[in-house]
C-alpha positions in Angstrom: 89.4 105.2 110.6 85.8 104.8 112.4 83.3 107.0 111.9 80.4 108.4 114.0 77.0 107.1 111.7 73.5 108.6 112.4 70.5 107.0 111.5 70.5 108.0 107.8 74.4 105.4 107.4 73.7 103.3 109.5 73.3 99.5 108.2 70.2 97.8 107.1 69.8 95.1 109.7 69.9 92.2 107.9 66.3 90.8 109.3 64.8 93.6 107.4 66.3 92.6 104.4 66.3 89.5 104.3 62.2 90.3 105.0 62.1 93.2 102.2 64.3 90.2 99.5 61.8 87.2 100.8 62.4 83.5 99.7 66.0 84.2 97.5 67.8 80.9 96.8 71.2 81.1 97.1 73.3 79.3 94.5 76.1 76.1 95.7 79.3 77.9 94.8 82.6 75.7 93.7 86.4 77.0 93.3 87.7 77.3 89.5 91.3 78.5 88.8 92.0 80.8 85.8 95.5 79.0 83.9 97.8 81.3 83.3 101.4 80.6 81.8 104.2 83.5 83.4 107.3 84.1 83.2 108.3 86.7 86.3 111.5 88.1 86.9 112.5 86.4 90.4 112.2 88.1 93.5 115.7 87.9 94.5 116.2 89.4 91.0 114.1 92.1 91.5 116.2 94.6 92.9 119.3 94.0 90.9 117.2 94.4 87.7 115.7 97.7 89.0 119.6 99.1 89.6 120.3 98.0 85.8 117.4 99.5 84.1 119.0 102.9 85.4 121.9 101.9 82.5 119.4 103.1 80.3 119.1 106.8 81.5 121.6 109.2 80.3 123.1 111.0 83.8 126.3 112.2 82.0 124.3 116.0 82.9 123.7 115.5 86.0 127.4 117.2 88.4 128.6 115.0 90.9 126.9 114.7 93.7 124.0 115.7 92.5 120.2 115.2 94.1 118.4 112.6 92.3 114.6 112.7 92.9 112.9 109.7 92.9 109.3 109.8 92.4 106.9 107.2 94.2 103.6 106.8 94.3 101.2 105.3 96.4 99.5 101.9 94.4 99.9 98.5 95.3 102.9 97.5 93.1 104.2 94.0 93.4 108.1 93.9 95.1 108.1 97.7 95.2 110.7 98.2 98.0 112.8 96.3 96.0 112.5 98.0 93.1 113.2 101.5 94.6 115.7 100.2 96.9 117.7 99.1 93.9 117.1 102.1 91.8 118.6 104.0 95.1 121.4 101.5 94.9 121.9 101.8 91.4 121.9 105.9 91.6 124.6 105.6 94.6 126.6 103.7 92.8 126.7 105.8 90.2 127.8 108.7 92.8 124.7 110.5 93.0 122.6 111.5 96.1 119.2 109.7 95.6 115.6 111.2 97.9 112.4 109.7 97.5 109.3 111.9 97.3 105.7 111.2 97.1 104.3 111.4 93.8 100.4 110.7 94.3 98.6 113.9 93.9 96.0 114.0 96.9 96.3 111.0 98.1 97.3 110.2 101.7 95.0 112.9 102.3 96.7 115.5 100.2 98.7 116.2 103.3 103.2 115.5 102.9 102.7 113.1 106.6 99.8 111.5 104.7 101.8 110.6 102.2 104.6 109.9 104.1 102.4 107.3 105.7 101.3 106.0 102.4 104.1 105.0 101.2 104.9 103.8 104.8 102.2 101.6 104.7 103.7 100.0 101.3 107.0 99.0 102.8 108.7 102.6 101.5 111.1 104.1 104.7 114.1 105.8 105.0 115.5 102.0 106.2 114.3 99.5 103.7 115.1 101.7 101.0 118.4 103.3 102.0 117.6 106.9 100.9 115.9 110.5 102.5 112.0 110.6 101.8 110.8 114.4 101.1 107.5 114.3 101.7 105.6 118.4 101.4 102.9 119.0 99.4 104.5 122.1 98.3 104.4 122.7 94.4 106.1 124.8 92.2 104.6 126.3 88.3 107.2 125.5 86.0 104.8 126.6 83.0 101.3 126.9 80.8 100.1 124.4 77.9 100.8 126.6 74.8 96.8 126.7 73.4 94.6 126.4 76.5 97.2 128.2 79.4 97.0 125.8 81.8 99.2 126.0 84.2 101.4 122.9 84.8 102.9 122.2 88.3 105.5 120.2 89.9 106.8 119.4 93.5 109.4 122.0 94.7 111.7 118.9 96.0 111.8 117.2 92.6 111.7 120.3 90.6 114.7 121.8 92.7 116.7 118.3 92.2 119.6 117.7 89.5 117.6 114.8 88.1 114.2 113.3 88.4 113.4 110.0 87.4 109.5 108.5 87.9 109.2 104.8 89.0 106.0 103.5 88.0 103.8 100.6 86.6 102.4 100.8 83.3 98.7 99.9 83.1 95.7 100.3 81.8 94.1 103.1 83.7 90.9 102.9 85.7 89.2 106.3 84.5 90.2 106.8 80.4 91.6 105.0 77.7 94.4 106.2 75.4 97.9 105.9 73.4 99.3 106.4 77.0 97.3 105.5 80.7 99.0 104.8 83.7 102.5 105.3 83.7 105.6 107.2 83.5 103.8 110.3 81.8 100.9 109.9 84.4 103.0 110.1 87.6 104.7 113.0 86.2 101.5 115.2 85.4 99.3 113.8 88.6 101.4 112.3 90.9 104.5 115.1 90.8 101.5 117.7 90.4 100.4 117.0 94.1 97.1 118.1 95.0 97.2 121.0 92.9 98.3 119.8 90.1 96.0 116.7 90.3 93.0 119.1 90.5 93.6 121.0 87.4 94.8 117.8 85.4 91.4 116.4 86.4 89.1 119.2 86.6 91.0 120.5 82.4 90.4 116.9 81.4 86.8 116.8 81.4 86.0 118.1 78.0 90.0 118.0 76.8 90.4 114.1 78.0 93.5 112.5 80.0 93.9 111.1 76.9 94.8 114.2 75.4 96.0 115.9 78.4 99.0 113.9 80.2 100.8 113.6 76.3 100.8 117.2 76.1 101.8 118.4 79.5 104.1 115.4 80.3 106.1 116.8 77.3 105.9 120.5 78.7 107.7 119.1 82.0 110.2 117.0 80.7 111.0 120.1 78.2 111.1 122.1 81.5 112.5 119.9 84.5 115.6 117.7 84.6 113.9 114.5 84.1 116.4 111.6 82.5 114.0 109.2 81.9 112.0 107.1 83.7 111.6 103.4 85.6 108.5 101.3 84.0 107.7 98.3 85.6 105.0 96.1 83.9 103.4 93.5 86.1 101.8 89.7 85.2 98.2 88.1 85.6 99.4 86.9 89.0 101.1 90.6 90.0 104.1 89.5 89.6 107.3 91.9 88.4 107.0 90.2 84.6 109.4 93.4 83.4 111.5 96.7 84.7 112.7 98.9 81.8 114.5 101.9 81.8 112.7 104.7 79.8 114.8 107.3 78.3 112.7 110.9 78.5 112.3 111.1 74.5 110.8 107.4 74.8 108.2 108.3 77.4 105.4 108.4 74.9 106.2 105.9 72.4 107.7 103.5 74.7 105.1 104.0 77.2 102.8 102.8 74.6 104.3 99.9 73.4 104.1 98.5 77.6 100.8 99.7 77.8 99.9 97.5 75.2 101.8 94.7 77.1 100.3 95.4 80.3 96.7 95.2 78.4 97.7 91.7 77.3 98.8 90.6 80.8 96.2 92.5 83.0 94.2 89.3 84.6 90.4 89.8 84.3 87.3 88.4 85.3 87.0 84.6 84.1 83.5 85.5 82.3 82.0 88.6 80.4 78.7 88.1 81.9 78.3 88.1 85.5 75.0 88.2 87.3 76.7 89.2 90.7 80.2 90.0 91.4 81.5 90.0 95.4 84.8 91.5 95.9 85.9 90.7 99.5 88.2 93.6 99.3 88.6 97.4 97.9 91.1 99.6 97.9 93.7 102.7 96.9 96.9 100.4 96.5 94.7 97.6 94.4 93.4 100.3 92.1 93.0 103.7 92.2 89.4 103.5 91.7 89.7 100.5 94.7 88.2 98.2 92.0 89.9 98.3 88.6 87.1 100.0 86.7 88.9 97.6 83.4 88.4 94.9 85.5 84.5 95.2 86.5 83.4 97.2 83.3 82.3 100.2 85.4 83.8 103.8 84.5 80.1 105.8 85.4 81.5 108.0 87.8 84.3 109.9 84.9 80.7 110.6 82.8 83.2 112.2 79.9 84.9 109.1 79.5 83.5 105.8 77.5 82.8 103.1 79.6 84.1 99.3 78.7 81.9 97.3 76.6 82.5 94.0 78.4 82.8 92.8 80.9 78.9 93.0 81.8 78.1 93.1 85.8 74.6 93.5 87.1 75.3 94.0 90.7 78.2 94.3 92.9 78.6 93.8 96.6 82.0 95.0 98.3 82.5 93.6 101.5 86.0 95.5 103.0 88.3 98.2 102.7 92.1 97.6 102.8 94.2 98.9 105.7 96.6 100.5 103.2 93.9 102.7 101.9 93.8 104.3 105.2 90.5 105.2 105.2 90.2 106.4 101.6 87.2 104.2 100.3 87.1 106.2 96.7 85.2 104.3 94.0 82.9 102.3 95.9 79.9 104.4 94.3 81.0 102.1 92.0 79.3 99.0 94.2 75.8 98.3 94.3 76.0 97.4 98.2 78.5 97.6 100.5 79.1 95.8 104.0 79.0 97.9 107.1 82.8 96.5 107.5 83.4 98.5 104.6 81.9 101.6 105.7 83.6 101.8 109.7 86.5 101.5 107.6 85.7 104.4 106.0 87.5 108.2 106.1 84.6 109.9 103.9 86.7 112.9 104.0 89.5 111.5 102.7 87.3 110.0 99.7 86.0 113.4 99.0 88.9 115.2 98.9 90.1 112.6 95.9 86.5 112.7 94.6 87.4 116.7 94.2 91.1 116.3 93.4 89.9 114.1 90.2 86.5 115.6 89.3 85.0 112.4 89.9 82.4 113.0 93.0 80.1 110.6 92.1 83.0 107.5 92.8 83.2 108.8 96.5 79.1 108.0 97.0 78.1 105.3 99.3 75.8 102.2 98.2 73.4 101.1 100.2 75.3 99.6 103.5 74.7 96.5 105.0 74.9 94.0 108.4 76.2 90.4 107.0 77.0 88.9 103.9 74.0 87.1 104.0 71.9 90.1 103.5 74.1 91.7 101.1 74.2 88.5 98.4 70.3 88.9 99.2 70.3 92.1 98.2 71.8 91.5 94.9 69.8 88.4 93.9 66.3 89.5 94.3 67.3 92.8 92.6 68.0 91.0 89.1 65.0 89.7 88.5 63.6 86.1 88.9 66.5 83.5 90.2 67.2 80.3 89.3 70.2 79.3 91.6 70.9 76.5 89.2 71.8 79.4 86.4 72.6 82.3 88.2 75.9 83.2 87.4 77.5 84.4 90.5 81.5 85.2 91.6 83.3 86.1 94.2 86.6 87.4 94.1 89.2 88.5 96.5 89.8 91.4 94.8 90.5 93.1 91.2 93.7 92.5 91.2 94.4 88.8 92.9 92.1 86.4 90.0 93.6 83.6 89.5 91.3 81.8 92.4 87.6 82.7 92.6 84.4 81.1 93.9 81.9 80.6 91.2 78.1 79.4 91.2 77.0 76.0 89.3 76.1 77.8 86.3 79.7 78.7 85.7 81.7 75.7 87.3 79.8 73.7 84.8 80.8 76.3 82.2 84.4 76.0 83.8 84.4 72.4 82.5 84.2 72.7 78.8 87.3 75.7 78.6 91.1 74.7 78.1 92.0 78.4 80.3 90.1 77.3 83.4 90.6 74.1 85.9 87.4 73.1 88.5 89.4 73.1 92.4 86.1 72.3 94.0 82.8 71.1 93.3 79.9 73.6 94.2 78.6 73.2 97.4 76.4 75.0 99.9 77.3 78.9 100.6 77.8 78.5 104.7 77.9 81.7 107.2 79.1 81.9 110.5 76.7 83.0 113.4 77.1 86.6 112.5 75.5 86.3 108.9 79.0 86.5 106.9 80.8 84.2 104.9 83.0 81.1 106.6 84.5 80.6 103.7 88.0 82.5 103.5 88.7 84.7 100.8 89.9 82.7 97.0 92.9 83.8 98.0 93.7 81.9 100.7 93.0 79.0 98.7 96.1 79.2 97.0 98.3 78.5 100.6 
């Protein structure tokens, strides 16, 4: 969604910054290619594996015909209409009635067509997955956390079902570390919460910790709602479906653990600890829910109650766009030291405040300094660093957090690329070229890989 800027958003033209930077050199950048050795279930596989990981849940309480609610949320999960559209299949099968609702808190702008669209935009309709989507943001308290009464919600479509069962990835989460992260036990506190629930998750948890938090009222709702367990899909360095298990509701915890712990060895990450300057050609709600994976780039400063990563360590980072499925939500880009003005027209700033409030976490919905061309922003980053050697500055560019496998990389780390048995040189460093407008002619390290 465009916005309207005034003078005080608009973009630095880039003459003025290139003027304010002066004489930067610009390292030659090469391709490297992280090695990485997989084994994904296939995609034609997907589905069927999703239908028989419901084997796992006990249903023998649920009356035939019963509703099944099936909650969804709204991150970039690899082969996800698959995944649900078997689970529905699997559920029919079994002689249930199978809905889908929204379980993303306040995303899609906390509205139910909002997240209707969300999940829209992920491949998730009525058609591709064969089953009703109940989208409302409506919410229902089905209790309070024995010592510190808070009051734990739910939505009134799931919580009125016969059964509920969660599909979700397990991951390491982008704002807090613990036993349990993203997950099963996540999408049941947050995502099922809505909006509501969302903010008081969030807005308990700073002093009490998610870590803490989630355990303790994901065990309140299971005690209290009909949920039979739970989907958990653990993904590969390439984002690939490496696993879809079946988690009955007493394993959510423990179980949940163990794949976290998975997830943690599979999670791809930046080929080097120690990064001068990062660019991310891309940023957004369905990569991460921070839009850069806060695991990924070392950066938690906007969740100040939460320990930030040791490693890896970042100087400066440059985010160049915002991804269409984010629909405008541009949350955790206070993350980024600049910011192109792509990024910004792009850019629903209400939409990032209203998750900034939902999660407590204001300071991820700031805006860097903004940008003309690509040229000014690498500027930017470079003379802010201190003094520059473009033979040793150690300098990547990424498509995103999640898609690593391909990067661009200065000399300094090509070179360094040569002596390690996990990383192959593509290209030799050459020449960083831009296009009459000041951006990058190079495509993203993605499109390498075609």
């Amino acid at each position: 969604m465009s916005n309207d800027h005034d003078a005080t958003v608009a973009p630095v033209p880039e003459e003025m910054v290139l003027e304010a930077c002066g004489d930067v050199s610009f390292p030659e950048m090469g391709v490297i290619e992280q090695l990485w050795e997989t084994d994904p279930i296939p995609d034609d596989a997907v589905a069927d594996a999703a239908a028989a990981a419901l084997d796992a849940l006990s249903l023998t309480d649920v009356p035939a015909g019963g509703e099944v609610a099936l909650g969804v949320g709204s991150r970039g999960i690899a082969n996800l209409a698959a995944i649900v559209s078997g689970v529905v299949s699997g559920v029919h099968e079994r002689g249930y009635e199978p809905f889908v609702f929204p379980a993303m808190g306040s995303h899609g702008g906390a509205t139910g067509e909002g997240q209707r669209k969300k999940l829209e935009a992920l491949g998730i309709n009525e058609e591709t997955i064969g089953c009703e989507i109940r989208s409302s943001m409506e919410v229902v308290e089905v209790g309070r956390t024995p010592e510190r009464d808070v009051p734990v919600v739910a939505d009134a479509n799931a919580a009125a079902a016969d059964a509920i069962v969660p599909i979700n990835r397990v991951k390491p989460h982008t704002d807090f570390q613990g036993e349990v992260e993203s997950g099963l036990s996540k999408m049941l506190v947050i995502g099922m919460g809505k909006q509501r629930g969302a903010k008081i998750a969030h807005e308990r948890s700073v002093g009490w910790s998610l870590s803490r938090m989630i355990p303790e009222i994901s065990t309140l709702l299971r005690e209290e709602l009909p949920v039979v367990g739970g989907i958990a899909i653990v993904e590969d360095q390439y984002d690939d479906t490496a696993l879809i298990e079946g988690v009955p509701p007493d394993g959510f915890l423990d179980r949940e653990a163990a794949l976290l712990e998975r997830a943690y060895e599979l999670m791809p990450t930046l080929p080097f600890e120690d990064l001068d300057a990062l660019v991310l050609d891309a940023h957004g709600k369905e990569i991460s829910g921070a839009g850069m994976d806060t695991n990924v780039v070392g950066r938690m400063e906007f969740a100040f109650w939460e320990p930030e990563p040791e490693k890896p360590d970042v100087k400066r980072i440059y985010v160049r766009s915002l991804t269409e499925p984010s629909m405008g939500n541009g949350i955790g880009v206070g993350q980024a030291d600049v910011a192109h003005a792509d990024f910004f027209d792009s850019m629903d700033l209400s939409k990032a405040l209203i998750n900034g409030i939902t999660s407590s976490a204001i300071r991820s919905a700031r805006i860097p300094p903004i940008v003309e061309t690509d040229r000014a922003g690498l500027a930017t980053m470079l003379s802010t660093i201190g003094v520059v050697d473009p033979d040793t500055v150690r300098v990547l560019r990424v498509t995103d957090t999640m898609h690593l496998k391909r990067v661009y990389a200065s000399r300094a780390l090509v070179e360094e690329a040569r002596e390690r048995d996990d990383l192959r040189v593509v290209s030799e460093p050459g020449p960083i070229e831009f296009d009459e407008d000041g951006n990058f002619a190079a495509p993203s390290p993605t499109a390498k890989n075609d």
